[in-house]
C-alpha positions, 0 to 999 in steps of 0.5 A: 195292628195299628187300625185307625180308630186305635191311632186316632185315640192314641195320637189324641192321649199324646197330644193331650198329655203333651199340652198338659206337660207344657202347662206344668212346666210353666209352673216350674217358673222361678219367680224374678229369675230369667224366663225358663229357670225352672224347679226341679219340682213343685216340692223345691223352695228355690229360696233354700235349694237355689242350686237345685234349679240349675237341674230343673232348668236344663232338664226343662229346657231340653223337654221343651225343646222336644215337645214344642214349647221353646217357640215362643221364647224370644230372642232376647229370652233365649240369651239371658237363659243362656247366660244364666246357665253359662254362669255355673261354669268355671273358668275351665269349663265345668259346670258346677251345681251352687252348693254342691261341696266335696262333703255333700258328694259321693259316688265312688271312695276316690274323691276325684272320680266322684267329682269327675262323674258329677262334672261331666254328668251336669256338664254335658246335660247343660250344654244340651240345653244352651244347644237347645237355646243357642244350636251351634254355640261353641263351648269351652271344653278345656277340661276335656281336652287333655283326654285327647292325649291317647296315654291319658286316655287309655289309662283313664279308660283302664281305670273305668269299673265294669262292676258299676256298668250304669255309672260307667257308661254315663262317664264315657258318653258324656266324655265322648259327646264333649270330644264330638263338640271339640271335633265340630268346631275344631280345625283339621288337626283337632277333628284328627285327634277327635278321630284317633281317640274315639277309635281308642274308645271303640277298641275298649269297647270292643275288648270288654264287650260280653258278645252274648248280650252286646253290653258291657259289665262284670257278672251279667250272665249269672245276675239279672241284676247286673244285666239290667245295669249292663243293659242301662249303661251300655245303651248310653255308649251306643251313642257313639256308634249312632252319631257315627254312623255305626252299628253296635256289635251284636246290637241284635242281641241287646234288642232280644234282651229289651225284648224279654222285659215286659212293656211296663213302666218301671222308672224314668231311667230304664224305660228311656233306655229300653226305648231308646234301643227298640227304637235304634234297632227299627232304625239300623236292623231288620231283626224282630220288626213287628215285635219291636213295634208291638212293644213299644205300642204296649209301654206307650199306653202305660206311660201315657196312664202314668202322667200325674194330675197335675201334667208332669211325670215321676220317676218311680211312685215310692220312696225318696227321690236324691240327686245322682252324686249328691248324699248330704243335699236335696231330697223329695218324695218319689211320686210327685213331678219333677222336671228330669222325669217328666223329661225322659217320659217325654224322650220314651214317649216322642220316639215311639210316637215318631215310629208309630205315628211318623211326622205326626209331631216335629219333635226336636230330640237332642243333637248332641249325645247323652240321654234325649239324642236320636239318630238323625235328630236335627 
């Protein structure tokens, strides 16, 4: 299936296409800030939408972490970016995009639930990037502490709409990830409390689990729609399972499903997802091997053809691309390169490379959990 010459032309086309992403990110460069503060995209005046580099930067940052191009950052480098992006946060330890008003935001009609989904969605991506700078930094997660009491967090978990599986999903992984960093660096008692609520977390899961499918989300069997947000949010929880150590239930059926999609590029978002499933699969079953890895060879042709000119990637080709939770702020065309797709096309593409091509590059994937993490990253 995979001869040599086929190899060869594919490990070839990455790498090209790896060098050419490297060079489009040191365009994203904003001038006079520290080295690695990036634009989301060529399209972003930093002038007018300065808030919007915080976006380009994290999602920058952890490319280049996965793709090789942090080595030569210095040691210097490394801390005034750190302490660049240290400076969005608060006090508690949120991380807030400058210029992002409780006016300009809207993701659910309850006020607090928008703002707790944007908070936790930019603060868990900005803590992957100083990770990426600065392995092992300890964070200030204040805010996330009070979700350790278990009432707090069941009623919070209660709350959670299973009409909107793909939100969901984000809010519960980027809330556990926050509780595996406060178990990392925490004492005895903390990594107990750590513990105790995530087993809380897999109880919920447990309960609200369509066995069918391994995924969570109302109306899935009867709205292909649905299934594919289930499947979309689902793959973010199952994270937790891979951090841990575990095995998602019926993880074999959500592989199946993955399987029925065809292997074509579709938009950043779903692609990371259907390759981070076939991917864990390979990785924890011995279930539909051979297919599983025939896929993954098919989609890596196609996302290796979609690479723009100019060396970055899109998210999809058409429309008006806005970012999540923010309705009144920054917008560009869909098409053009820009720093959070060109990060997931390089999520999908390093994890197929390291099944097909293992060793080949030392892809460095995310350590801590959330979009860009793999099992057994270093």
């Amino acid at each position: 299936m995979y001869d040599a010459i086929s190899q060869t032309s594919r490990t070839g086309a990455i790498e090209a296409a790896r060098r050419r992403s490297l060079d489009w990110f040191a365009t994203m460069q904003v001038p006079g800030a520290p080295r690695g503060v990036m634009r989301i995209s060529a399209a972003q005046d930093p002038a007018d939408w300065p808030g919007v580099s915080l976006y380009g930067t994290y999602n920058g940052i952890m490319c280049l972490d996965l793709i090789g191009g942090l080595g030569g950052y210095s040691e210097a480098e490394r801390a005034a970016l750190v302490a660049w992006l240290e400076g969005h946060r608060r006090l508690d330890g949120i991380v807030r995009v400058p210029g992002m008003t409780g006016e300009a935001v809207f993701k659910k009609p309850d006020r607090d639930e928008t703002w707790r989904y944007i908070d936790f969605h930019v603060t868990n991506y900005t803590l992957g990037a100083i990770d990426a700078l600065e392995p092992g930094r300890r964070p200030n997660l204040a805010f996330a502490k009070p979700f350790l009491d278990p009432l707090k967090l069941k009623a919070w978990l209660a709350d959670r709409d299973l009409n909107d599986p793909w939100q969901e999903g984000n809010n519960i992984v980027n809330l556990a990830g926050f509780f595996l960093l406060l178990r990392r660096d925490g004492d005895a008692a903390m990594r107990a409390r750590v513990d105790a609520a995530l087993e809380i977390l897999y109880g919920w899961h447990d309960r609200n689990r369509e066995p069918s499918t391994g995924f969570w989300g109302v109306g899935q069997l009867s709205d292909p729609t649905r299934l594919l947000h289930a499947f979309a949010g689902s793959m973010h929880n199952f994270h937790i399972w891979y951090h841990e150590g575990r095995i998602p239930a019926a993880f074999d059926r959500s592989v199946d499903y993955v399987l029925s999609l065809p292997p074509r590029v579709d938009s950043a978002c779903i692609d990371v997802d259907a390759v981070d499933v076939l991917v864990h699969g390979l990785a924890l079953l011995d279930h539909r091997r051979d297919e599983s890895r025939q896929w993954l060879s098919t989609l890596l042709d196609a996302l290796l053809a979609d690479q723009n000119a100019d060396g970055g990637f899109c998210d999809v080709r058409t429309g008006i691309r806005r970012q999540d939770g923010w309705v009144k702020g920054y917008e560009e065309p869909q098409g053009i390169s820009n720093g959070f797709a060109t990060w997931f096309r390089w999520i999908a593409i390093a994890m197929i490379a390291d099944v097909l091509f293992p060793g080949r590059w030392d892809w460095r994937f995310r350590r801590t959990i959330g979009i860009g993490y793999r099992l057994g990253a270093r």
